[in-house]
N, C-alpha and C positions, 0 to 999 in steps of 0.2 A: 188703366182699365184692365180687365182681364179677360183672356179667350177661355169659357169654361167647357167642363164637358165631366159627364158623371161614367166616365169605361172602367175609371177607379175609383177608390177612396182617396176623396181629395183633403183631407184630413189626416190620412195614416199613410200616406205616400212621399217619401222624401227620397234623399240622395243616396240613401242603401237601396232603392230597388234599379238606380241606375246597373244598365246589362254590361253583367261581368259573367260569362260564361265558367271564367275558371273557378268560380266563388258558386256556380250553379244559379247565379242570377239572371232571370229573365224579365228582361223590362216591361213595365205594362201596357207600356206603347211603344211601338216601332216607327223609323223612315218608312213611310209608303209602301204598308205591307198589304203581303197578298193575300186574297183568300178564297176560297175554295166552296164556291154557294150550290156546286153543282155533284160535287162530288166525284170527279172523273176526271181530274188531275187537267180543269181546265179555269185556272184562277183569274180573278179578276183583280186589281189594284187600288188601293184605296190613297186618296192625294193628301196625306197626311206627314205634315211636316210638325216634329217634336219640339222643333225651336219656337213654335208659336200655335203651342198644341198643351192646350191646362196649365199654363204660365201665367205668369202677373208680367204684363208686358211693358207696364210702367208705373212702379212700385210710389204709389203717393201715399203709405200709411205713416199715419206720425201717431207718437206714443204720447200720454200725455196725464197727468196727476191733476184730479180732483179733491181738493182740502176742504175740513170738514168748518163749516161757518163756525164763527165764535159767537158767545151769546147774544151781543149784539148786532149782528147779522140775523137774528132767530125770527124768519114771518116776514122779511124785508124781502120785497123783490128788487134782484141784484144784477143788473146791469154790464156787458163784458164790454169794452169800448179797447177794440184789438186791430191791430193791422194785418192785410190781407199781401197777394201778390210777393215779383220777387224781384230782383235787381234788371233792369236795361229797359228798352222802347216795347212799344206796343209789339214790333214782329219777331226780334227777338224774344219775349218774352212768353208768345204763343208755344203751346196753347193753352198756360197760365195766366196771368194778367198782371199787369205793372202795381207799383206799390200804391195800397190806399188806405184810409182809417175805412172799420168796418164796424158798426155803420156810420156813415158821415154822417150823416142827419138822423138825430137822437132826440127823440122826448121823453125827458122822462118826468117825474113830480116828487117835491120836496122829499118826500118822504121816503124816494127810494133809494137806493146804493148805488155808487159807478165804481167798475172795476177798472183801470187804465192800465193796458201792459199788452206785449209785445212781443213775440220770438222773433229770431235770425238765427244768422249763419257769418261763419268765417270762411267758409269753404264751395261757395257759391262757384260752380263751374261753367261757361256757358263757353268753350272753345269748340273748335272744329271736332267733329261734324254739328252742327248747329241746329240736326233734327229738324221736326216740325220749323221750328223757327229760322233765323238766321242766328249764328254766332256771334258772340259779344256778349257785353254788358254792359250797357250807355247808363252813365252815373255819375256820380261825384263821390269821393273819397276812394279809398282803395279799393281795386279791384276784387270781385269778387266777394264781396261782402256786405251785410245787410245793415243798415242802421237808421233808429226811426227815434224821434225827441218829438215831446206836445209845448207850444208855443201859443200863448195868446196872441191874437189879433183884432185889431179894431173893427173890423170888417170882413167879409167873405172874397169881397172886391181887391183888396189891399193883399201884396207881399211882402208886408215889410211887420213883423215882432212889433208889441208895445214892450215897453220897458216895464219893469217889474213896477215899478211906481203907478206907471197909469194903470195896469190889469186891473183885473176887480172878481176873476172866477176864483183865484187863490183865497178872497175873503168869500165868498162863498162856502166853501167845502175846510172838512175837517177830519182825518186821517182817523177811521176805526183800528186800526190797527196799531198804531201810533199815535196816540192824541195828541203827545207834547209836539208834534213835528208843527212847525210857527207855518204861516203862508207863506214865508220868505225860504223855508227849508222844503216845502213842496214844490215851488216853483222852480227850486236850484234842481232837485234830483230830478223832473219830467224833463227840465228844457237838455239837463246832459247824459239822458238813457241811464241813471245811477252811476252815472261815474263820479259824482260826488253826491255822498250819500244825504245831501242838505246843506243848509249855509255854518248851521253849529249844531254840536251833537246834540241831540233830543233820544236816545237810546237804542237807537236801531244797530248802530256801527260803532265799529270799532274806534279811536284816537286815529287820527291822521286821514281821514276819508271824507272828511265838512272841507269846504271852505276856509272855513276859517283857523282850523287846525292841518291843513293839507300836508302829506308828507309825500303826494303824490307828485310824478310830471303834472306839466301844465295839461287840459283838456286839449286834446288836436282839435279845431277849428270845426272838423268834418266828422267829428266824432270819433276819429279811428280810429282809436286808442279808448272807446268805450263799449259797454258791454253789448254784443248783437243782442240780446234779449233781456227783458227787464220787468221784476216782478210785480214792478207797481207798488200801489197804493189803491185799498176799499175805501173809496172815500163818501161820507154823509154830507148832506146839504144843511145851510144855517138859512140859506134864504135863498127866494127866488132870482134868476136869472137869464142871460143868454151868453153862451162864450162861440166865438169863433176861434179857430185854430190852425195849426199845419205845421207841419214839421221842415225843419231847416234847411236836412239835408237833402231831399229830396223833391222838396216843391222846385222841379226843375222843368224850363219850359221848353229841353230837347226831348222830353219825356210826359211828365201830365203833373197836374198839380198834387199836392196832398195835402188836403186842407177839410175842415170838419166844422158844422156846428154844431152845438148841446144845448139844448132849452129846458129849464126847470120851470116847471109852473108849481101851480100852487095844486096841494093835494087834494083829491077828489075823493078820499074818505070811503072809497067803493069801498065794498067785500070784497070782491076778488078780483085780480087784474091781468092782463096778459100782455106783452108787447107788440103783438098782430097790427093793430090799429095806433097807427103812429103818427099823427097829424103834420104835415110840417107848417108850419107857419109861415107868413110871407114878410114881417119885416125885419130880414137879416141882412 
């Protein structure tokens, strides 16, 4: 958040007007200066501290690339299905929020797009002083780092993965981006954050990054040897559905679950559509 205050231009004021007397620089704010309302060299003082005076006191801006739809994206409303929060428990984590799909509960209908994808971090810091929160970062896999995979589940109930065989959301969806990528090449790249770029090349990557042609180490267990963030897949619906989900690493129960459903119905053929009104349904 930020302490603002309009005494300058908060726009054309940086670290050249920091006070350097020998350079004839005078700062546009001072420590607790005085001043002079009376005119009779009888000042008053004003309680004004510089360290938390027109600062960004706790810098949360992230940068971020908008890409321009390709033609079949054109008039589709396009769905972000992102993870939110950051590594450790609920009081460490304050007064951010612990890791979650956003949004867990998704309707969308045949006919629209879902975007699946993810930022992190490798450099996740949360040692002494512990701020707001407490210190630490309660997790699993390496400290200090983010990592998030989408996994079918039979249920919302259930922590335990279907096996690629039983799934059924991977025959559902088919990659605009990618056509040729099989269910079997979508499923390998969500469930390892793209650390294998699919089970066999379909043209995304390069020789040695499938499964099946790997010239890579083995996947670490916990991910951490995969990528903290992951560009996805726009993927179109072939038919209706319900998928439940949650990721591996993280559905941990010293910390909160992470777990998601998405419901496909059948298209409502509107004009026009917004995502405001998002029904959930009750039999998941």
């Amino acid at each position: 958040y930020n302490i603002t205050t309009d005494e300058f231009d908060n726009y054309g004021t940086d670290h050249k007007q920091n006070y350097d007397l020998s350079e004839g620089v005078i700062s546009p704010v001072e420590q607790d200066p005085f001043i002079d309302v009376s005119g009779t060299s009888k000042p008053l003082r004003l309680a004004m501290n510089t360290n938390q005076f027109g600062r960004t006191f706790q810098d949360r801006t992230h940068a971020f690339v908008v890409l321009p739809r390709t033609d079949e994206m054109s008039g589709k409303l396009l769905h972000n299905l992102n993870v939110r929060g950051k590594r450790g428990n609920i009081v460490q984590t304050f007064p951010a929020v612990e890791y979650d799909f956003v949004p867990n509960k998704l309707t969308v209908e045949e006919d629209d797009l879902l975007h699946i994808q993810w930022t992190g971090s490798n450099t996740h810091n949360n040692g002494g002083n512990g701020g707001d929160g407490q210190t630490g970062d309660a997790g699993d896999g390496t400290g200090g780092t983010d990592r998030h995979n989408f996994l079918q589940m039979s249920s919302s109930e259930m922590n335990f993965p279907v096996p690629f065989e039983q799934s059924t959301f991977w025959d559902m969806v088919q990659s605009v981006n990618y056509p040729k990528a099989t269910s079997k090449d979508l499923a390998v790249e969500h469930a390892t954050s793209g650390y294998y770029c699919g089970y066999s090349s379909y043209g995304k990557c390069s020789t040695g990054c499938h499964i099946d042609d790997s010239t890579k180490d083995d996947m670490n267990q916990q991910l951490n040897n995969a990528p903290a963030s992951y560009f996805g897949h726009v993927l179109k619906f072939k038919k209706t559905g319900t998928c439940v989900y949650m990721c591996s690493r993280n559905n941990n129960f010293t910390n909160r679950s992470q777990k998601g459903v998405l419901w496909v119905k059948q298209s409502s053929k509107a004009a026009s559509r917004t995502i405001t009104n998002n029904p959930i349904p009750l039999d998941y």
